[in-house]
C-alpha positions as CSV (number, residue, x, y, z in Angstrom):
1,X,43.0,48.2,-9.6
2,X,44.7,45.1,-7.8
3,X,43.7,47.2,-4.2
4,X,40.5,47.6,-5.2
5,X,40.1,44.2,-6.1
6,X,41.5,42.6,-3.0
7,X,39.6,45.2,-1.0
8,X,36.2,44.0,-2.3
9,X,36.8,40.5,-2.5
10,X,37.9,40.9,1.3
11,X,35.2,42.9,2.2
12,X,32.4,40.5,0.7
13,X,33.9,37.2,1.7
14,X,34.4,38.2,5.8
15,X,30.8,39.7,5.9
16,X,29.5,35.9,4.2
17,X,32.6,34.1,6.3
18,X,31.4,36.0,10.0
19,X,27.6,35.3,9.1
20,X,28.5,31.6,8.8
21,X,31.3,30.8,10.9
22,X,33.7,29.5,8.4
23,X,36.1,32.5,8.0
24,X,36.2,34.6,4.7
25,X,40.0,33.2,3.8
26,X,37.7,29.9,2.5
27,X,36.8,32.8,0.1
28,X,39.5,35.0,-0.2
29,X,42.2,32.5,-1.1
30,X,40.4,30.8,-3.8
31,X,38.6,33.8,-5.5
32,X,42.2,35.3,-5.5
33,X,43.6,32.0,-6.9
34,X,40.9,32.0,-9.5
35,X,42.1,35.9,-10.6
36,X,45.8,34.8,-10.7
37,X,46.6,38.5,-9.5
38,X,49.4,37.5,-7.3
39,X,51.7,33.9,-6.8
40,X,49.8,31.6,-4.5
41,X,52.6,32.0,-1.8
42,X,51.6,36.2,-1.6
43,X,47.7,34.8,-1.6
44,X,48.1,32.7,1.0
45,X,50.0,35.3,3.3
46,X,47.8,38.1,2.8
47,X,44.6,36.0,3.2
48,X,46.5,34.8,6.5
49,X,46.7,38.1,7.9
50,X,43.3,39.3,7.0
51,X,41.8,36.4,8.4
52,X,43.9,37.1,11.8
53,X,42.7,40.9,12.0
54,X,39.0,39.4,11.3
55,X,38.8,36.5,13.8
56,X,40.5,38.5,16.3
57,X,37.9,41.7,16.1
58,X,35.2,39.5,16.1
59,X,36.5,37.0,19.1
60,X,37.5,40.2,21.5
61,X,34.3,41.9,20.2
62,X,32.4,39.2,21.8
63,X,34.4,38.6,25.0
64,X,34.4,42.8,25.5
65,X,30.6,43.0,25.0
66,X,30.2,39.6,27.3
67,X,28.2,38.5,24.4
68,X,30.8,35.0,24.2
69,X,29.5,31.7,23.5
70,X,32.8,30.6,24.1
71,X,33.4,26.9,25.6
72,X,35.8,27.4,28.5
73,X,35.7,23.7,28.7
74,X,36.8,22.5,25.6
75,X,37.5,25.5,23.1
76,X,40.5,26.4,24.7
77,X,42.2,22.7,24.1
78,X,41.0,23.0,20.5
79,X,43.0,26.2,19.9
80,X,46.1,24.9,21.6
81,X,45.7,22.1,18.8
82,X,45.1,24.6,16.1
83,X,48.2,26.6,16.9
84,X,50.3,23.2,16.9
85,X,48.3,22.1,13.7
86,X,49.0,26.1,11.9
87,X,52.5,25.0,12.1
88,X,52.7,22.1,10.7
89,X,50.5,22.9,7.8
90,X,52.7,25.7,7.0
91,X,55.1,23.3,6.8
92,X,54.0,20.4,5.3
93,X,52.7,23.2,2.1
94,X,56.1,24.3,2.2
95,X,57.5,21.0,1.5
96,X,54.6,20.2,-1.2
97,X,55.5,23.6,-2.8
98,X,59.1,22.6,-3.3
99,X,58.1,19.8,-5.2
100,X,57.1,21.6,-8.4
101,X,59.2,23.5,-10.5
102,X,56.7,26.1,-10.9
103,X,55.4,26.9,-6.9
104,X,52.4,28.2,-7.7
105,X,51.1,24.3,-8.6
106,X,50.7,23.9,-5.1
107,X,47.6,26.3,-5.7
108,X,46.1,23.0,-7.5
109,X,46.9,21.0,-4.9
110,X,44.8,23.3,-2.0
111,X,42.1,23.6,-4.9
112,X,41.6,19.7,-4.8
113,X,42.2,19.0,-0.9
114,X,39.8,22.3,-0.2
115,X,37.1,20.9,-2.9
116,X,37.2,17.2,-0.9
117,X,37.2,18.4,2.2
118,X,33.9,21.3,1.0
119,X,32.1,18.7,-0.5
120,X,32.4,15.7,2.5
121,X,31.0,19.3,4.7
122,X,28.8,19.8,2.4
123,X,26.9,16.5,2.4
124,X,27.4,16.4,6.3
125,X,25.6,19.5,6.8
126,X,22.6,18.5,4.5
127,X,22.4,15.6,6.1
128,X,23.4,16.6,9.9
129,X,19.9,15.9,11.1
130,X,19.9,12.5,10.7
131,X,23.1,12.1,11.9
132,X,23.8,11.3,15.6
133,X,26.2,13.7,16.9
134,X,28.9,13.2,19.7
135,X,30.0,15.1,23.5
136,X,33.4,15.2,23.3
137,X,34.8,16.3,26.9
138,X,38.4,14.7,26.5
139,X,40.9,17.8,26.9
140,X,43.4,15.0,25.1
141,X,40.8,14.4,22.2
142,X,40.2,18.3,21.7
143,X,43.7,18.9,21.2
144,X,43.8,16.5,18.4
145,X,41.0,18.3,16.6
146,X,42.3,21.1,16.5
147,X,45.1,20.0,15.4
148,X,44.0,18.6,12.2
149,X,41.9,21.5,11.8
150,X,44.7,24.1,12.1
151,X,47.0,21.9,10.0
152,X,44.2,21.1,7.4
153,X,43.5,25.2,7.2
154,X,46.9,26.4,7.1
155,X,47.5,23.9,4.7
156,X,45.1,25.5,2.5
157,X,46.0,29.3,3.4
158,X,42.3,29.6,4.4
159,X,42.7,29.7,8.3
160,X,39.8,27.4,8.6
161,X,36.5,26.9,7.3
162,X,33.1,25.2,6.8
163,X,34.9,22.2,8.1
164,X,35.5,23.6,11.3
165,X,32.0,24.4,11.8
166,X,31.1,20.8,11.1
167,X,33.6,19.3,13.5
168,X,32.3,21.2,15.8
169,X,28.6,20.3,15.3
170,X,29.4,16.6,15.4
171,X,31.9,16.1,17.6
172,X,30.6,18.6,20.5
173,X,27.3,19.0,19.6
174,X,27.5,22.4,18.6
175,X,24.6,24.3,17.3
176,X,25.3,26.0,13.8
177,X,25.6,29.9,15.5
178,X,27.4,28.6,18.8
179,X,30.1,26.4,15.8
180,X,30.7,29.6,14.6
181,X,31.7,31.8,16.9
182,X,34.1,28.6,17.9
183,X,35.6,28.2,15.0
184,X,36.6,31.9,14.7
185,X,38.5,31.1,18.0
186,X,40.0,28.2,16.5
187,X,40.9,29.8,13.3
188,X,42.9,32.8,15.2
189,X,45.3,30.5,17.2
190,X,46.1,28.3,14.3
191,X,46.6,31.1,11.8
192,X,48.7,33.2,14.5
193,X,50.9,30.4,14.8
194,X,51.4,30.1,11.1
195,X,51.5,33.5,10.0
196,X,54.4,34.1,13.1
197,X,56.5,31.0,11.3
198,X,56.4,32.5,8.3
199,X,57.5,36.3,9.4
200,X,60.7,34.5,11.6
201,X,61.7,31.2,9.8
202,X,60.3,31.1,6.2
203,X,60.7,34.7,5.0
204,X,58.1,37.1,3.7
205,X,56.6,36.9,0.4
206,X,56.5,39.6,-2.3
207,X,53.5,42.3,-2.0
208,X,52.3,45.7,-1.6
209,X,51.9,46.7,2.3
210,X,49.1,48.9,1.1
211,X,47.1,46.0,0.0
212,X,47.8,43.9,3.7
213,X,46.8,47.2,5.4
214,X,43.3,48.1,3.2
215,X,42.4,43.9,3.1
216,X,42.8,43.6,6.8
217,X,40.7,46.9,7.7
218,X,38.2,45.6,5.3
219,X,37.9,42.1,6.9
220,X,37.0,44.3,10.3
221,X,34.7,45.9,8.7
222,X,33.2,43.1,6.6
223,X,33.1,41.1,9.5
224,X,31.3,43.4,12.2
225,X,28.5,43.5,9.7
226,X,28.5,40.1,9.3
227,X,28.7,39.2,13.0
228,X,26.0,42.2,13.6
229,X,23.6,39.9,10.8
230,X,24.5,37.0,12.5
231,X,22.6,38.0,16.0
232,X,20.1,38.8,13.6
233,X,19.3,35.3,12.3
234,X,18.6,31.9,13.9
235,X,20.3,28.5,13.4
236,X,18.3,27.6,10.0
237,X,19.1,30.6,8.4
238,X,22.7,30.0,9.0
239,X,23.0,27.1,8.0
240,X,21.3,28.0,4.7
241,X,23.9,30.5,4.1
242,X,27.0,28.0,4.6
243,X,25.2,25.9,2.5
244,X,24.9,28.3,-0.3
245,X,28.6,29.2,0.3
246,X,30.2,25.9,0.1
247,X,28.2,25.1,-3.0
248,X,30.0,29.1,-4.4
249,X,33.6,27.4,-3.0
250,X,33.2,24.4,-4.9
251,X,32.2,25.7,-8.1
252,X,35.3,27.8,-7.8
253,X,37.5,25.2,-6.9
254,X,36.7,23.2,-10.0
255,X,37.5,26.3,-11.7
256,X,40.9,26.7,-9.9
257,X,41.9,22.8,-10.3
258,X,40.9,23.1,-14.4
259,X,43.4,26.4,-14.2
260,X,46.4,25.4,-12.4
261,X,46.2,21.4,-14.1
262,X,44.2,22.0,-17.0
């Protein structure tokens, strides 16, 4: 029952998470928290992984079929930051972990940093249009982007997320589908990164390897359909759908602060 629920959860929230450029750990992690069918440590792994299989399919997809929007010019910097940033978030949850005598309250903690940071997305992406957007070309400044973003979404055991997409959109003057395929780049260097500290220094968590194996073919999967409806749509429709998913993440972030400090 627990492989089956992973499975679909996975499934569902790469398909939304490829369609809108935010990565479906944002869903994963929290819709697991929110089930409470594994510690948040196991959660955070798995979700890890999966995200990793998903960006990475969708990222080599693009580059294979010469269908990348890629920005040679800056992307690259902003992954080098990520990977830097995926290790210190690791690290930095690590050390907020240890601070509780019951680990899995760090879940409360990424349930109020993930709701902040959703909502301040939220009402930037409403309000986008009126908002005069930069051209970052600074390889020095791109690095320090990323960073925060990688650190900021490892932190959370999400990879990345809307945020990323928003970052993106202001700071390079991104369109919404263009953000998206960039972020998935970004997400993949900073979750590598964290993912390979916690296999050789931290120490793998507790779970069943069939549930890694059937969540990470199912974020393929979910995620070539969702990168297939993405071509599909323009920029107004996508935004409309990270929209509608950050408004679903919040609500189930309030659920998951209520659970884990309620």
């Amino acid at each position: 029952m627990i492989l089956l629920i992973c499975c679909l959860i996975t499934f569902c929230a790469c398909l939304l998470g490829t369609i809108c450029g935010m990565g479906g750990g944002i869903i994963i992690k929290p819709v697991l928290d929110a089930i409470g069918v594994m510690s948040v440590s196991t959660i955070s792994f798995l979700s890890g992984c999966t995200v990793i299989a998903m960006s990475c399919w969708s990222v080599g997809k693009a580059f294979a079929k010469k269908e990348s929007v890629i920005d040679l010019h800056t992307t690259p910097f902003l992954g080098i930051g990520a990977a830097v940033g995926g290790l210190l978030g690791k690290q930095i949850f690590n050390m907020v972990a240890s601070l509780f005598a019951d680990q899995n309250t760090a879940g409360g903690v990424q349930a109020c940093l993930l709701l902040a940071a959703t909502l301040a997305t939220l009402i930037y992406t409403v309000k986008k249009d009126r908002i005069t957007s930069k051209q970052i070309s600074s390889p020095a400044v791109a690095v320090i982007i990323g960073l925060m973003l990688g650190m900021l979404g490892t932190f959370l055991g999400i990879g990345g997320g809307p945020f990323n997409v928003a970052a993106l959109c202001f700071f390079f003057s991104m369109p919404t589908k263009r953000a998206a395929q960039n972020s998935l780049f970004i997400i993949m260097f900073s979750q590598i990164a964290s993912t390979l500290k916690v296999v050789f220094f931290d120490g793998l968590p507790v779970f069943d390897p069939v549930i890694l194996i059937g969540m990470m073919l199912l974020g393929v999967v979910g995620s070539e359909i969702g990168r297939r409806v993405n071509k599909r749509i323009d920029n107004r429709q996508a935004t409309f759908c990270l929209e509608g998913a950050m408004v679903l993440i919040i609500c189930i972030n309030i659920y998951n602060i209520v659970k884990f400090f309620g």
